[in-house]
N, C-alpha and C positions, 0 to 999 in steps of 0.2 A: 870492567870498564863499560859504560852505559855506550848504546850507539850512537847516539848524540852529539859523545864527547870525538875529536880528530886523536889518531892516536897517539901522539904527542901533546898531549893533555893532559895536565899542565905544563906549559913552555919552562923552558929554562930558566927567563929570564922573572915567571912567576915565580918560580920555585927559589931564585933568588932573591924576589922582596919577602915573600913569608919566612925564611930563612931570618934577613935583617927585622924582617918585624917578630920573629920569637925572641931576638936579643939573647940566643944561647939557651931559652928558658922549654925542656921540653913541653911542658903542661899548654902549654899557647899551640904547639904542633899538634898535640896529641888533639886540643879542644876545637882547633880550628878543621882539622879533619874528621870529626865526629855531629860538626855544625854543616858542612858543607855535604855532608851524607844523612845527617841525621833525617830529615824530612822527604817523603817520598811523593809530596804533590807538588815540589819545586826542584827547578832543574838543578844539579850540582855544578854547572859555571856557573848560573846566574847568582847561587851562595856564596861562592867564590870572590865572584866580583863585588859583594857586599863585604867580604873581609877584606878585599884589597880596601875597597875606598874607607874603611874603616878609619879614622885618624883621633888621636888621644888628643886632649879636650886641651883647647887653648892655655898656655903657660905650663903644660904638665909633658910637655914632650918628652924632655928630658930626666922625668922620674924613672927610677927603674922597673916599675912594671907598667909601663906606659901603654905600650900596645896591649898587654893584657888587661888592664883597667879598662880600655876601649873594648874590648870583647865582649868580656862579661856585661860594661854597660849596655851593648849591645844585644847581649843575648837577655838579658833582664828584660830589658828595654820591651822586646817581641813576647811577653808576655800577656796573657788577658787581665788575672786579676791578681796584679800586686802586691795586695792588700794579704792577700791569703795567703799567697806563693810564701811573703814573710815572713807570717805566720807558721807555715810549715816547716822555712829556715831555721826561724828562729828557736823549734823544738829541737830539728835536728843537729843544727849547731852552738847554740847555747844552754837549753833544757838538758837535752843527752849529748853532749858530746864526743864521746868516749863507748858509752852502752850498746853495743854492737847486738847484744839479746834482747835488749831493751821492746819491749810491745810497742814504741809508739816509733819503732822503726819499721810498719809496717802500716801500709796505707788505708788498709780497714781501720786500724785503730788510732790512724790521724782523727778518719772520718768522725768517729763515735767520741776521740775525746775530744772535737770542736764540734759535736752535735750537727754535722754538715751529712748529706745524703750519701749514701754510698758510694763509691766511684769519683767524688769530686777531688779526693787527694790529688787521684790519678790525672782527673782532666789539668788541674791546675800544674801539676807538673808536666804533661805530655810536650810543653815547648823548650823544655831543662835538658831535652837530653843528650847533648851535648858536654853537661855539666853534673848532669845528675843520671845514676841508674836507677831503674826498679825493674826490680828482681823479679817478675811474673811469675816463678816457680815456687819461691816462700814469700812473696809480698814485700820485701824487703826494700828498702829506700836508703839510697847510700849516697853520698857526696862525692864523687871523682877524684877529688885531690883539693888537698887542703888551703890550696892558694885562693880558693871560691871561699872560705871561711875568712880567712885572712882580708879578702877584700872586702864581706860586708860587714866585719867586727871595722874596719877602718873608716869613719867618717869621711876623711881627705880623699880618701881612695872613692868610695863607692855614693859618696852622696845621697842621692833619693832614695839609695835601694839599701842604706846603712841599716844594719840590725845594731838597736840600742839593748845591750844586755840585760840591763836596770829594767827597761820597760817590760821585754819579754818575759823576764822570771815576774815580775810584779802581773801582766797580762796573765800569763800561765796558772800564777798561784791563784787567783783570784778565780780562775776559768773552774780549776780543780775543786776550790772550796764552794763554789756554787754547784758543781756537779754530786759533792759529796753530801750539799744540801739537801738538794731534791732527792738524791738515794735514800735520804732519811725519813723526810715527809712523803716518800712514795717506794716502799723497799719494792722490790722484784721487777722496778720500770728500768 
């Protein structure tokens, strides 16, 4: 426990909105205590206090992953660049879904197959980790739990941050057969 924190931190009566806002569903408990820890230049009330005032998005209250809809949009949301983060979803969870040995479950070789500089996997995910692990020991990039899939294969659910299947495999394929271009017209680069 930080010094920070009174030692009765979090109150009870915290402890009983985060309760009703997991709606029974552990992955919301486990995600919301991995968000409110995960960053070490911001205090852990003040994280806190961003998942209380958290609220799921007008007319969607009463869906069932309501409050987790709200999370994730939120923890998406506190990202830099979208655009790639996507990208990187969309290998991990539409390219390889499944492939656990797979090479492009490791952050070097996101780097090299989207021709990005070294390390940028990593920067692009360092605000995920609440959702997302990497492995520092084998490089490895893993998804937490599959309800983060689930929401951004769902339109309804995740909106702006929706990974379109169709686009990614067609982005992907395309990315590959130019990659495999240039290997030809320039072998040993």
């Amino acid at each position: 426990m930080s010094r920070q924190c009174s030692t009765i931190w979090p109150s009870t009566d915290i402890l009983r909105t985060l309760t009703w806002k997991s709606s029974g569903q552990f992955i919301f408990a486990s995600t919301t205590v991995k968000y409110i820890g995960g960053d070490p230049s911001e205090l852990p009330t003040r994280r806190l206090d961003v998942i209380l005032e958290i609220q799921p998005a007008r007319g969607g209250e009463d869906l069932p992953y309501a409050e987790l809809n709200s999370l994730y949009n939120h923890v998406l949301s506190n990202v830099r660049d979208i655009e790639r983060v996507k990208q990187i979803l969309g290998v991990l969870i539409v390219v390889n879904p499944t492939l656990e040995d797979d090479p492009l479950r490791s952050s070097y070789e996101m780097d090299v197959f989207f021709n990005w500089q070294p390390g940028e996997t990593e920067a692009c995910l360092s605000r995920l980790a609440s959702v997302i692990k990497h492995n520092e020991d084998d490089d490895r990039i893993t998804i937490l739990h599959a309800s983060l899939s689930d929401f951004l294969l769902d339109p309804s659910r995740s909106g702006q941050f929706h990974l379109c299947a169709e686009s990614i495999l067609g982005d992907n394929a395309a990315l590959g057969l130019r990659r495999m271009r240039q290997s030809v017209k320039n072998p040993g680069v």
